[in-house]
N, C-alpha and C positions, 0 to 999 in steps of 0.2 A: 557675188559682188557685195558689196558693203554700201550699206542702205541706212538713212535716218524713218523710220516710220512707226505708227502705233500696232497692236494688235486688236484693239478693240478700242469704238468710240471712247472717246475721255480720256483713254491709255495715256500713258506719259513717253513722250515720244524718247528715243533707244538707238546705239548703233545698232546693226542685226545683218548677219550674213541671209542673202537670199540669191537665188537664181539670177541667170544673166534674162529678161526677157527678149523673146522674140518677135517681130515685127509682124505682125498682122497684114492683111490687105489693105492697101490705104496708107500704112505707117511705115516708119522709117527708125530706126537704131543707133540712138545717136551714145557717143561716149562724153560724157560732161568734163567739161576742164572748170566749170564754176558756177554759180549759182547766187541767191541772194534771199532773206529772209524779208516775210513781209506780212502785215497783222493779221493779215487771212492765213497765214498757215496752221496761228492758235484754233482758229475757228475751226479748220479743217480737222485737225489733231482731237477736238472735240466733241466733232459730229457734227454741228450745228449746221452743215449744209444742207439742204434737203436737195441731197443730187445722190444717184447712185455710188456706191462704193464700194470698193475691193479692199480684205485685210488679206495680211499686214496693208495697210496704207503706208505708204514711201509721200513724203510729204516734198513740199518746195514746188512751187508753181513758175518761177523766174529762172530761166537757164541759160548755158550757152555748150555745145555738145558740136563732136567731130560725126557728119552722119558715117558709120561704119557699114552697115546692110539695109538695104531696101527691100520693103514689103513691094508686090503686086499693083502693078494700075498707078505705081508712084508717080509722076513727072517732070517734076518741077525741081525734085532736088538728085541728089547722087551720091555716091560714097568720095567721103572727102571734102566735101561742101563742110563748112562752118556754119550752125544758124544758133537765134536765138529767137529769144522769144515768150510771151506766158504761155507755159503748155497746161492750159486749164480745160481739159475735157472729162468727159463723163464715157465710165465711171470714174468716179476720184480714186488716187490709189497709183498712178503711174508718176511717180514727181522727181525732183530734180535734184533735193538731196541724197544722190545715191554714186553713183561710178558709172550706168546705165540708165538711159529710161526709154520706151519708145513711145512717139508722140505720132498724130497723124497727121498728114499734109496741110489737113484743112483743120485746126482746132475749132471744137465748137462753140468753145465758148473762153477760145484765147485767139493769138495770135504768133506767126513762125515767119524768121523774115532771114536772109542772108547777113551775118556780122558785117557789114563796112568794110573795105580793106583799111587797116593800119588799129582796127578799135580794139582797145585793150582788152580783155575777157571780162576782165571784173565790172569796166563801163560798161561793157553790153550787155550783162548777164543783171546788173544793177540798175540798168533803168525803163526796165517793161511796162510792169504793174503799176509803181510810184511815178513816169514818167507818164504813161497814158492816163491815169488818173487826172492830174495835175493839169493838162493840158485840155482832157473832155471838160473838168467840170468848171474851167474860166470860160470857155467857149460856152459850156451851156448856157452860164448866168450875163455873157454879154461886155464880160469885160473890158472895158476899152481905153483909149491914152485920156488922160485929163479924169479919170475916177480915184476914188478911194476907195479899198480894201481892205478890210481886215481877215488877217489868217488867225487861226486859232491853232494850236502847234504847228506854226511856223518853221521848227529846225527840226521836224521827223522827216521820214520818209520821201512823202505827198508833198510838204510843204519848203522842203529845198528846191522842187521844181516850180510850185506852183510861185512863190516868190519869185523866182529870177525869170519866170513864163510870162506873171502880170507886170512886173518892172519894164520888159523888154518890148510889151503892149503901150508903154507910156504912164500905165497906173500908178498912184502910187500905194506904197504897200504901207502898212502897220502889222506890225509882226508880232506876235507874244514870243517870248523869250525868258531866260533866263539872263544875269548881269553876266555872268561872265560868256556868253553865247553871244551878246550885243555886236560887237564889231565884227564876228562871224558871216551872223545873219543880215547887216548892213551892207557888207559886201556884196554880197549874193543879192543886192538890189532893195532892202528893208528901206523904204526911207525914214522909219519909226518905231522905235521897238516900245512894246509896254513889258513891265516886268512885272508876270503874275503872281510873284513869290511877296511882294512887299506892298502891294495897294490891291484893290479893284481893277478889274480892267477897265469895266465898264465908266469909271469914275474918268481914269487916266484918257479914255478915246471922249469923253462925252467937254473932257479941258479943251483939246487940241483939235476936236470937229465939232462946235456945235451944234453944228445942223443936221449930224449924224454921216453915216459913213454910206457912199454907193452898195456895198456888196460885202456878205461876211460870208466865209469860204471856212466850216465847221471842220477840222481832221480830227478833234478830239471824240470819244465813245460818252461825253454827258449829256444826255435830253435836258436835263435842267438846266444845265448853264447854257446849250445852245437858245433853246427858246426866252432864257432872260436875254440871250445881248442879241436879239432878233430887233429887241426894242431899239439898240445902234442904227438900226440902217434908214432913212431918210424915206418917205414916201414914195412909192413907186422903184426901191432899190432892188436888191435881188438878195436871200439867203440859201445856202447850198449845204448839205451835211453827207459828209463821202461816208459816212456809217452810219445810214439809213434811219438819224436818231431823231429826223423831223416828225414830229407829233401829229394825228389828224387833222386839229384844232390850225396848226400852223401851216400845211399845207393848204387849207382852204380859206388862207386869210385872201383879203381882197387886197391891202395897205402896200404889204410887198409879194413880191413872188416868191415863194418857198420851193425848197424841192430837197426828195432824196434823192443823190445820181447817182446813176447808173449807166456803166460805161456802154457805146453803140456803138457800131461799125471797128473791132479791136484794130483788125490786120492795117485801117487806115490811120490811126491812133498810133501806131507802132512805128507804123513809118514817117510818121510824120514830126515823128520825137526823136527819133534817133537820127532826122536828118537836122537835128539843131544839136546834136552833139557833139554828131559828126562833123557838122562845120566848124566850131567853138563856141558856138551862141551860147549855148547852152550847157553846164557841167554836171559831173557828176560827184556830188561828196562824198565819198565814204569812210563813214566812221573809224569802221572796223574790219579785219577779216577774220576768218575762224577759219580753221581743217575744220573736215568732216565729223572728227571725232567730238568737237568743241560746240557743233550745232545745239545741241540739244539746251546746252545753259543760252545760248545766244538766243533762242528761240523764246527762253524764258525771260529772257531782260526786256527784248523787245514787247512781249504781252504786259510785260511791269510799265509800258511808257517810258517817255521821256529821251525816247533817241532821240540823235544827230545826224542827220544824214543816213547812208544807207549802211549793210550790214551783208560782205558778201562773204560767201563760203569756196573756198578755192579748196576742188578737190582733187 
């Protein structure tokens, strides 16, 4: 089968012909009709996990796959069944950039769920990771109708959900943007965009909120610029950083609540996002699609920043 994966930590990820794998006890055989890229795959391609791993590693954590054979003790699903889902288990190395992968019923540390009938592959396959993110970490910091938020990459991944997730809570949002991304992101429920390309941000939120902002919701990889615009948020507010970039120092303030999140309970996270997509509440942007063959520069644009919405791989 035809696989995107490394050979060794750091390797540079490669098509590669490999074996069709077999489903284990527990797992199931799924054929992928699409997939989607997402800033942990860099990580993964890396090394940087400290989880077990299998080379070649076959990367892609976000799927959506035809179950074709059942392992042993299966139950819940059957051959023909459609699912999706982050298939994030250990060891690492079984992923979703490929033609095959087999995943287990119970991910240990993702989640597997029945596609919706009528949902398109690239929605389903597009909104696991970036959709359960988005959704955990407003819920964790309390988000509610009548707050102000600022998103810090507002038009990646994480942050086309998390936008139209805190809009739809009543919040309102401030977005960092790019000018010509503005009426994009406004859509998608912004009700203010700052442009980090031509001022400060923190200059531009501190004109339009003096009193500082409820909740700053970090998607960017800078510890320095997250804990300068911590100073944004209003006594008693909440800051959140989805890449772990909160400092000790900031984590044990007493002023606001900090945190790095970390997703809990996936499989109810899962379902609980794709029942806002499935309805329309909720959409899915996608940038871009790539074949398979195409993954490997997508994977590279994506660790450069600056996407737009999502990034699927239709295999």
């Amino acid at each position: 089968m035809r696989a995107i994966a490394v050979h060794t930590p750091g390797g540079t990820p490669e098509l590669m012909e490999l074996p069709v794998p077999s489903p284990a006890r527990g797992e199931v055989l799924l054929e992928l009709v699409a997939a989607s890229v997402n800033p942990i795959d860099a990580g993964i391609a890396q090394g940087r996990m400290s989880m077990p791993s299998v080379y070649p590693l076959v990367l892609g954590v976000d799927g959506v796959g035809r179950v074709v054979e059942v392992g042993e003790a299966v139950r819940g699903f059957k051959r023909g069944d459609m699912l999706h889902g982050q298939f994030f288990r250990t060891p690492l190395g079984h992923g979703t950039f490929a033609d095959y992968t087999v995943v287990t019923e119970f991910p240990d540390n993702g989640a597997l769920q029945m596609v919706p009938d009528g949902m398109p592959a690239d929605t389903a396959a597009a909104l696991p990771t970036a959709g359960m993110t988005a959704l955990g970490v407003l819920e964790a910091m309390g988000v509610t109708a009548g707050q102000s938020v600022l998103i810090l990459g507002a038009t990646g991944g994480v942050g086309v959900f998390a936008v139209q997730l805190a809009a739809a809570r009543g919040a309102e949002v401030i977005a960092t943007a790019r000018p010509d991304a503005d009426r994009w992101i406004r859509q998608l429920g912004a009700a203010q965009t700052t442009d980090y390309t031509a001022s400060d941000i923190a200059e531009q939120v501190r004109k339009s909120h003096p009193g500082g902002v409820d909740a700053l919701l970090d998607l960017t990889r800078d510890p320095d610029r997250f804990s300068a615009y911590t100073g944004l948020v209003r006594d008693g507010g909440a800051a959140a950083s989805v890449t772990l970039t909160a400092a000790p120092e900031l984590l044990a303030s007493e002023r606001i609540a900090v945190s790095n999140f970390m997703m809990q309970d996936k499989p109810d996270l899962l379902a609980r996002i794709t029942a806002e997509v499935a309805s329309g509440r909720i959409t899915v942007p996608v940038q871009q699609t790539v074949t398979l063959d195409q993954t490997p520069e997508a994977l590279a644009r994506n660790a450069a920043g600056g996407a737009r919405g999502k990034t699927t791989v239709r295999i």
